[in-house]
C-alpha positions as CSV (number, residue, x, y, z in Angstrom):
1,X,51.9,89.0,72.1
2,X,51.6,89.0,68.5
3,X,52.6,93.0,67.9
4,X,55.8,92.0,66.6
5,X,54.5,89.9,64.0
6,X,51.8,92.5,63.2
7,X,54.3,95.0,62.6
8,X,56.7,92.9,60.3
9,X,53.5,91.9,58.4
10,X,52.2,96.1,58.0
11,X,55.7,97.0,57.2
12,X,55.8,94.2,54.8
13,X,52.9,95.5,53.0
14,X,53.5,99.4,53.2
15,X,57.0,98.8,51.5
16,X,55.4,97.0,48.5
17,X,52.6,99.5,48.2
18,X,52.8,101.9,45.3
19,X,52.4,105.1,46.6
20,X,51.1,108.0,44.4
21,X,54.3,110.9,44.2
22,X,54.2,113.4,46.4
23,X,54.1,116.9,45.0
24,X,56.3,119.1,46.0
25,X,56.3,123.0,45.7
26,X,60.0,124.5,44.1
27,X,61.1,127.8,45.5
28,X,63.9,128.2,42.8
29,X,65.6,126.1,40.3
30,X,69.3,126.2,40.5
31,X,72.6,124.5,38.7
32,X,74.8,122.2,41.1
33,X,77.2,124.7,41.0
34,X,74.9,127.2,42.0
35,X,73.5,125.1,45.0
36,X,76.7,124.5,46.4
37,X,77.8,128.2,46.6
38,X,78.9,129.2,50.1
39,X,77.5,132.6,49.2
40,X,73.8,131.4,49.0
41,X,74.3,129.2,52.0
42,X,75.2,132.2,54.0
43,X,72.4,133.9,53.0
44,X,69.9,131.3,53.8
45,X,71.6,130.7,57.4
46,X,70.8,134.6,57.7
47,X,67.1,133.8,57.3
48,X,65.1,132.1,60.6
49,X,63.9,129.2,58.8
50,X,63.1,125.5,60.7
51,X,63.8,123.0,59.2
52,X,59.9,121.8,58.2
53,X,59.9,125.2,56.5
54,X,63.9,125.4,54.6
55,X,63.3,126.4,51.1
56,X,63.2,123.7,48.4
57,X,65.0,123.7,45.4
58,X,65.2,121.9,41.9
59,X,68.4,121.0,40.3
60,X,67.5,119.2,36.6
61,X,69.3,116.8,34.5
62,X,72.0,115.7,37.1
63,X,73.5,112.5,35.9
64,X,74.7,110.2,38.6
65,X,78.4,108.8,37.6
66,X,79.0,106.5,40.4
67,X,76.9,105.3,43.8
68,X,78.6,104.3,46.8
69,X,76.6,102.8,50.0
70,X,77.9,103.3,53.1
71,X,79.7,100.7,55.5
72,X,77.8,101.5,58.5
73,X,74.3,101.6,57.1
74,X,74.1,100.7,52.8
75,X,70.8,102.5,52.8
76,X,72.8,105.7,52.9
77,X,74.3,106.6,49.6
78,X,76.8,108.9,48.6
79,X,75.9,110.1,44.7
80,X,78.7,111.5,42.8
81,X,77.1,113.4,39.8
82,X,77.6,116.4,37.5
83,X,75.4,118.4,35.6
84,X,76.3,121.2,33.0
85,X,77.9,123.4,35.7
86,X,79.8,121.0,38.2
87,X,80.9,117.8,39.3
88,X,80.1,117.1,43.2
89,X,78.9,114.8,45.7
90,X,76.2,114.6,47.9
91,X,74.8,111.7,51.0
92,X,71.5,110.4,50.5
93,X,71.0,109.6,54.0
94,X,68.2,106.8,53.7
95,X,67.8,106.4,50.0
96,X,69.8,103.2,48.9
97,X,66.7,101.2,49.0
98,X,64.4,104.1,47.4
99,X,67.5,104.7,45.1
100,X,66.8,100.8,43.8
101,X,63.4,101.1,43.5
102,X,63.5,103.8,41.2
103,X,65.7,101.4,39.2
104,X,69.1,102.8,39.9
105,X,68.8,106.2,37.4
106,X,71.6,107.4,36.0
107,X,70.1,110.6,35.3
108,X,67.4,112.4,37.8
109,X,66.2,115.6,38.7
110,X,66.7,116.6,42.4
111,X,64.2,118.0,45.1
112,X,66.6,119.3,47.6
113,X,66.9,121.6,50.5
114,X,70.5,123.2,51.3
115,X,72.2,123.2,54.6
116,X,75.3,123.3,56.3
117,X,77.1,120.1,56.0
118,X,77.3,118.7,59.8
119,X,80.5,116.7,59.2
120,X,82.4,120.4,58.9
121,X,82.8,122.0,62.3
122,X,85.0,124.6,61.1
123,X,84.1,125.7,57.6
124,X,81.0,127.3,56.0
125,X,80.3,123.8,53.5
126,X,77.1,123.4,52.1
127,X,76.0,120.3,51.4
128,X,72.1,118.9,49.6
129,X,69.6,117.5,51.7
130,X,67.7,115.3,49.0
131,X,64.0,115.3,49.4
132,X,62.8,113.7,46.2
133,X,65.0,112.3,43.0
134,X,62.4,112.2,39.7
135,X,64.3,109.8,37.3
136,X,64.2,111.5,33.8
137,X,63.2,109.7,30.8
138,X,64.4,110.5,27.8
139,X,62.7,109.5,24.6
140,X,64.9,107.3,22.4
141,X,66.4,109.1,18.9
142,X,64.4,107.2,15.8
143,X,67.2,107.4,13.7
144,X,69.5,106.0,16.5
145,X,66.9,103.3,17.1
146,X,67.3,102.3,13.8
């Protein structure tokens, strides 16, 4: 009779619990650009992967312009970001509160898969399925300290 209680309380106290990172194995490093490339999706639809196995890839330095949660559920962001190759967009699905607790970065690096984007039917649109965002901290210049 008192499981609901005992849940609120774990979940209470597994949310405020600093976990160490978890570290996660690249198989390529890639620009936006690159990663949105209907070439390279079509290649990796081609190969039988499941989706425990979908190879994982790092994009660095993408600076994150503007965050927008969704209506339905706000833990679901949509990023719009650029790097040094292209300006895009991407859902979080799930990572408006994780987003916050890294302290709203406007610069990360991202730990993503790539798939095809389930909202298009009728087109070959990739789309990031974001695994991990590592906030990047950049040291401060000493003369523009000064």
């Amino acid at each position: 009779d008192k499981m609901d209680s005992f849940r609120k309380a774990f979940a209470s106290l597994y949310d405020d619990m600093e976990l160490p990172p978890v570290v996660k194995t690249l198989d390529a490093s890639l620009s936006l650009k690159a990663a949105y490339d209907t070439n390279l999706l079509r290649q990796l639809r081609d190969i039988p992967f499941t989706t425990q196995e979908l190879p994982v890839f790092g994009i660095s330095n993408v600076m994150i312009n503007r965050v927008y949660a969704s209506k339905n559920n706000p833990n679901n962001i949509q990023l719009f970001m650029a790097d040094s190759t292209a300006a895009k967009s991407a859902w979080a699905w799930g990572w408006g509160e994780k987003y916050k607790k890294l302290g709203s970065p406007n610069e990360v690096h991202l730990v993503c898969s790539i798939q095809q984007d389930f909202r298009s039917k009728t087109t070959l649109q990739p789309t990031l399925h974001i695994i991990d965002m590592i906030p990047v901290h950049r040291k401060k210049d000493a003369y523009a300290a000064r």
